[in-house]
N, C-alpha and C positions, 0 to 999 in steps of 0.2 A: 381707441376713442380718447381724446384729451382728456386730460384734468377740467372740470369743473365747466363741461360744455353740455348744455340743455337740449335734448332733443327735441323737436315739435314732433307731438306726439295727436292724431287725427283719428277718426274714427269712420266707419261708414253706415251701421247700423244704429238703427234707434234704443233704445231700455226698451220700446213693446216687444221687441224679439225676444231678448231675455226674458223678459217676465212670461209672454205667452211659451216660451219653452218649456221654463220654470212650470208652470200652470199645465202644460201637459204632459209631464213628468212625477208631478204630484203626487198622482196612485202608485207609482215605480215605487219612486221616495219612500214611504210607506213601505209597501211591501217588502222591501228590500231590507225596513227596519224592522218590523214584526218577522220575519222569517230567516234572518241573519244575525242577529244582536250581538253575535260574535262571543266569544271566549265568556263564561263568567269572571274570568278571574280567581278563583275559591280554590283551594288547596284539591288536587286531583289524590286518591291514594295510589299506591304504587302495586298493590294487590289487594282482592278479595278472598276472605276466607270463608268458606262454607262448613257450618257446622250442622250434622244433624239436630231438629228440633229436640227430641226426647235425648240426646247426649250434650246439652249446653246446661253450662253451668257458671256460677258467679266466676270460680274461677279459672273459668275457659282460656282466658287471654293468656292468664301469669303462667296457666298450666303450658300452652303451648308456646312460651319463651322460655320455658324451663326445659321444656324437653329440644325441644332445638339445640337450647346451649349443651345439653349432655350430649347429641349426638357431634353438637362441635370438639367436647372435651376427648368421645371415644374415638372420631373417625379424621380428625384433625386437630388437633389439641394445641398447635401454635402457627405462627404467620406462616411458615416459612412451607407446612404439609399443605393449611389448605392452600397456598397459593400453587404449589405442585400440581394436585388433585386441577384445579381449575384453569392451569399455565397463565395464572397472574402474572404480569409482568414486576420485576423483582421492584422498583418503587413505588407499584402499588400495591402492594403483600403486609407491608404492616398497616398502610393508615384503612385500606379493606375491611382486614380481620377485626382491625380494634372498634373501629364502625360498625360493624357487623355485630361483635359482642353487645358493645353498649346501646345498639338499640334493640337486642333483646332483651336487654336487661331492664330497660327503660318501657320501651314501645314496641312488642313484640308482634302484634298484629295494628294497623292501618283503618282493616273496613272489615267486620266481620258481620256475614250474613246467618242468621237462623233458620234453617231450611224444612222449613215444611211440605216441598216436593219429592222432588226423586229420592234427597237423602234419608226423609220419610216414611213418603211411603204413604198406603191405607193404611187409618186409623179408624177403631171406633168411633164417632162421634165427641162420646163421652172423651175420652180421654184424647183427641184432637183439641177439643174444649180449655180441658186443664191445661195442656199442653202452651197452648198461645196464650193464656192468660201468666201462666206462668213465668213464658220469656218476657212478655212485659213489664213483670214488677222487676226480671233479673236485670233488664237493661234499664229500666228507671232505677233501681239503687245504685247501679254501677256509674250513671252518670251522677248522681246525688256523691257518688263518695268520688269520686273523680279518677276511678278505675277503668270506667270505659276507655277502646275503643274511639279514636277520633269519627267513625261512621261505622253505626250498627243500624242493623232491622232485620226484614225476615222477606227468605222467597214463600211466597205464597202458591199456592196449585192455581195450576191455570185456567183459563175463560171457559175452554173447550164443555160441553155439556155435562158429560161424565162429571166431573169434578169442582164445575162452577161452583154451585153453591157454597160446595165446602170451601172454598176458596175465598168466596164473600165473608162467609162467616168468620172464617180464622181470622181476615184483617179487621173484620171488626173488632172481634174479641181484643185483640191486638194491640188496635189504634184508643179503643174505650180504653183498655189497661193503662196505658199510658196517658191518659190525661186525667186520671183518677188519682196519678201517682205523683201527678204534680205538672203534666204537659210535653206536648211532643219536643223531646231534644232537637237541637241546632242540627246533630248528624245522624237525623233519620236517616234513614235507605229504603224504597222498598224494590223490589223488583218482581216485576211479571214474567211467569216464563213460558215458554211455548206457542209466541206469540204468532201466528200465520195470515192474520188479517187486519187489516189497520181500523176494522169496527168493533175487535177488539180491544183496541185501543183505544177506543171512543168510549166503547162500554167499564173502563177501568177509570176515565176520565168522569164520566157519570157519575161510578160510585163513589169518589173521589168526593169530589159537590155534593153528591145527598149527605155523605158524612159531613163535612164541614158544614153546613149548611145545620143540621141534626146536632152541632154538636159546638154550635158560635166557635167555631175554629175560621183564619181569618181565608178570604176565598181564595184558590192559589196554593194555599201554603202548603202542601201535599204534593211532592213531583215522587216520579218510577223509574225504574230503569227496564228497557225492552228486552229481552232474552232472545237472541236470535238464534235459532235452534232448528230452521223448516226450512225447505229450498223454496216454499213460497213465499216467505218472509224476505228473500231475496228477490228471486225472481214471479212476479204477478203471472197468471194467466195469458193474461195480454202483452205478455212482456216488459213490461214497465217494472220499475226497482219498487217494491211495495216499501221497503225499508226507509223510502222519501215517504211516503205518503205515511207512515206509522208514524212520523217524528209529528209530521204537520199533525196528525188526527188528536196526538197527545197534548194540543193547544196551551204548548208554554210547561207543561209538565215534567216531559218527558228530561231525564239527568245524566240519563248514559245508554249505549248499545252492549249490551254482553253475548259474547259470544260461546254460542256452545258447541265445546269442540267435538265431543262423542254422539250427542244427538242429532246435530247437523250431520255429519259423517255418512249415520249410518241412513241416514235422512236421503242421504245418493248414493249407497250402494258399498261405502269403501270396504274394505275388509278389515278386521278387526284391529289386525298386525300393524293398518298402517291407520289410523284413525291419530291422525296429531295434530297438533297446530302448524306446523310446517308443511300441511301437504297441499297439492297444487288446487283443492276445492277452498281448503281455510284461507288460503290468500287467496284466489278469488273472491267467497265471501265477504270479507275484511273489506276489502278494497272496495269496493261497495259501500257497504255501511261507512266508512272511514269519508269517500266523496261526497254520500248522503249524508252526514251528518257533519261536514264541514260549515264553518261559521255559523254553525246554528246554537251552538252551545252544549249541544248533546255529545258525549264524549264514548270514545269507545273502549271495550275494553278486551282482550283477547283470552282466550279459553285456557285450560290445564293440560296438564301430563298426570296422567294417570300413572304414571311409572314412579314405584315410591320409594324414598330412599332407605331401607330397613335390611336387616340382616347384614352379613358380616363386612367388613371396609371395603371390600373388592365392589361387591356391590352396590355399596350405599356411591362410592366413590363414581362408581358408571352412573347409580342414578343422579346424582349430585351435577356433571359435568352435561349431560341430557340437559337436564333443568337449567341449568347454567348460558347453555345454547341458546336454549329459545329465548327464555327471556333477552338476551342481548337480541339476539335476532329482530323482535318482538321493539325492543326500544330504538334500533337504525330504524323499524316502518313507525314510529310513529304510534306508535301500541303502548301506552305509556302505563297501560293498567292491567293485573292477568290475576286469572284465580291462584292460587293456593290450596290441597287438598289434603296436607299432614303437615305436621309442625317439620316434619324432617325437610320441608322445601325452603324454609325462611332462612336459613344460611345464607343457600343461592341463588334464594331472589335477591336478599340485602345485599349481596357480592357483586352480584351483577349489575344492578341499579346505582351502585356507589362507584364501583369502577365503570361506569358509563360516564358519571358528570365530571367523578376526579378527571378523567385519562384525558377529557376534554375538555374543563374548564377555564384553564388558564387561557389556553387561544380562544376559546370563545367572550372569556373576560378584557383580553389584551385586543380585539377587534372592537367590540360595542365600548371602549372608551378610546380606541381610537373615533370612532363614528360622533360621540358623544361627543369630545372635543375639536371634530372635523380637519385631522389629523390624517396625513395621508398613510399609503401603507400599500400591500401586493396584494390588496382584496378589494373591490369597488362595495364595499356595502348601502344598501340602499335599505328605507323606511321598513319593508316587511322582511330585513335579512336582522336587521333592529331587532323587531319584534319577536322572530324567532332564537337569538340571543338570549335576550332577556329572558325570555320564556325560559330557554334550558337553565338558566342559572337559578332559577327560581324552584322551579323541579325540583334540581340538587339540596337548594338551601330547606324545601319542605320537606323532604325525605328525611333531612341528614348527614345528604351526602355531601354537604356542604357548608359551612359555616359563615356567618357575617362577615365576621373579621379579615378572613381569607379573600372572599369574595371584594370585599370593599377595599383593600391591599391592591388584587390584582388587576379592579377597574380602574386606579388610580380614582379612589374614592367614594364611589358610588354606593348609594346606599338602597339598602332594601325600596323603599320608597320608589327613586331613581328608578330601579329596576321595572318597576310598576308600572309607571308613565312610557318604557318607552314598549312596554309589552301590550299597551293598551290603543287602537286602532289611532284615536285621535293623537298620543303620545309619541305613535312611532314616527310621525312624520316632523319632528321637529328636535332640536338638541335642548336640552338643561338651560333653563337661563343660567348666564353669572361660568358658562362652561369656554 
């Protein structure tokens, strides 16, 4: 095409077309915005910790970065063992380890949950009572002195008959605790577990509203996270995924999918021996929850190893390298969140999550500012390869595992901000002005 020659440019339909297209697309529009909204954006944790209710204590966190770092001193004591232990690759063995340390030392747990189910158990009344009153004044002073947990709350028992009530009651006690104490923190959590019908989910939605509603709390402001735990929770009756219809039932609530790896298990049959996150039921399930809960904002999160790392090096070392697997395993699918069952696991979750973003950051850094800059290169990146970029570098920098400075080095410039825009649906599809 010449310099500076003007096409005649014609048309052959009129604006009613458009508009009447527009106009019968309307409802889609909608729909596709209330049932899509896409990513929050909001910091994801990288594990949950479950702690027995009647065994939490103020200082539950500091305890369990303490004892982590002894079992780093006894079973790995510098870069070079635990990188062995876990066949780190040799440039990533120190910036890992020192990673590793200082965010026990710092931020040794993420999201820790207080567990008034399985880890439980029946209780008296009476002293289920104390109990939840209890954890609320601990996690309301903990955020008051600024020792919490970036997201704490509590699994409560679930819907099912047997234990309803008790169930209602403890978040109440719970929820009242906590506004008594001065109001719900920014990083509630709560989670429902055992969840097998999406009118249960409707019914936790309810209580939800009476409390707010009871309690000039503002409407909304209360979301759960679904426990997925039952093959019907997967699979309906009728064959349809219930795990879609549980997100919708939770009307905007709903904050995450967790996965339970030993309940669901035995939930079909498996045998003891193999009952893990790796096995061919868990990824099925997963994969499920993971497409149902795509662009809906509800995150998912993957289950534990019961296998704990305690007793002499040999062993801690097998269970170390265990935990070490899945979780990588767990972050190629997109599992970007997993329980935690003893402080002996936080080594190699932090090892694994940090050598996930380090091993890949730089090329994932050195493409999205090629893209940025619209700079050519041996990879076609397009708006949602953008958006998943961004994402991972973000992960890294919220973990940890990742620093500004580094980060904005290897974009040639970009800044946290930057990162935001092209992680964000309208964001991904265009470059940085001024780039």
């Amino acid at each position: 095409m010449g310099q500076g020659r003007h096409e005649h440019v014609t048309t052959s339909l009129t604006s009613a077309v458009s508009e009447e297209i527009g106009a019968s697309l309307a409802p889609v529009d909608a729909e596709l915005a209330r049932r899509y909204p896409g990513d929050p954006g909001t910091r994801q944790p990288v594990h949950t910790v479950y702690v027995p209710a009647d065994v939490f204590a103020a200082d539950t966190m500091r305890s369990w970065g303490d004892r982590a770092l002894t079992a780093l001193d006894e079973h790995a004591p510098d870069a070079a063992s635990f990188a062995t232990v876990l066949g780190l690759a040799d440039e990533l063995a120190e910036p890992v380890h020192d990673r590793v340390r200082a965010k026990l030392e710092r931020e040794p747990v993420e999201d820790l949950r207080v567990d008034f189910e399985d880890g439980y158990g029946s209780r008296p009344d009476a002293e289920e009572d104390e109990t939840a009153a209890r954890a609320a004044r601990l996690i309301a002073q903990a955020y008051a002195a600024g020792t919490a947990a970036p997201y704490m709350g509590i699994r409560m028992k679930c819907m099912e008959a047997p234990v309803r009530d008790r169930g209602i009651r403890t978040l109440d006690i719970f929820l009242t605790g906590l506004l008594e104490a001065g109001g719900l923190p920014d990083g509630l959590v709560l989670t429902l577990p055992k969840v097998t019908y999406a009118e249960q989910v409707t019914a936790m939605v309810r209580l939800l509203e009476a409390f707010e509603k009871a309690c000039a709390v503002v409407p909304g402001r209360i979301g759960f996270e679904i426990q997925i735990e039952t093959s019907q929770s997967i699979l309906a009756a009728d064959g349809t995924a219930t795990v879609a219809r549980m997100i919708q039932a939770a009307e905007g609530r709903a904050t995450g999918l967790h996965y339970g790896t030993f309940d669901y298990s035995a939930c079909l049959g498996v045998s003891a021996a193999y009952q893990a996150s790796d096995h061919p039921a868990a990824d099925h399930a997963k994969a499920i929850m993971q497409v149902a809960a795509a662009g809906t904002g509800v995150r998912v999160c993957d289950g534990s190893t019961n296998v704990l790392p305690v007793g002499p090096s040999e062993k801690v070392h097998a269970a170390w390298r265990l935990h070490y697997g899945l979780t990588r395993r767990a972050l190629t699918r997109a599992y970007y969140q997993g329980w935690d069952m003893h402080p002996g696991h936080l080594p190699t979750r932090y090892a694994a999550v940090f050598a996930f973003y380090r091993e890949g950051y730089e090329q994932a850094a050195e493409r999205l500012a090629r893209y940025a800059n619209r700079a050519g290169g041996d990879v076609m990146d397009e708006p949602a390869t953008a958006k998943a970029l961004s994402g991972y570098l973000l992960r890294g920098l919220d973990c940890g595992a990742l620093d500004v400075d580094e980060v904005a080095r290897a974009t040639d410039g970009l800044t946290r901000a930057d990162l935001e825009h092209f992680a964000t649906p309208r964001g991904a599809d265009a470059t940085l002005s001024g780039m």
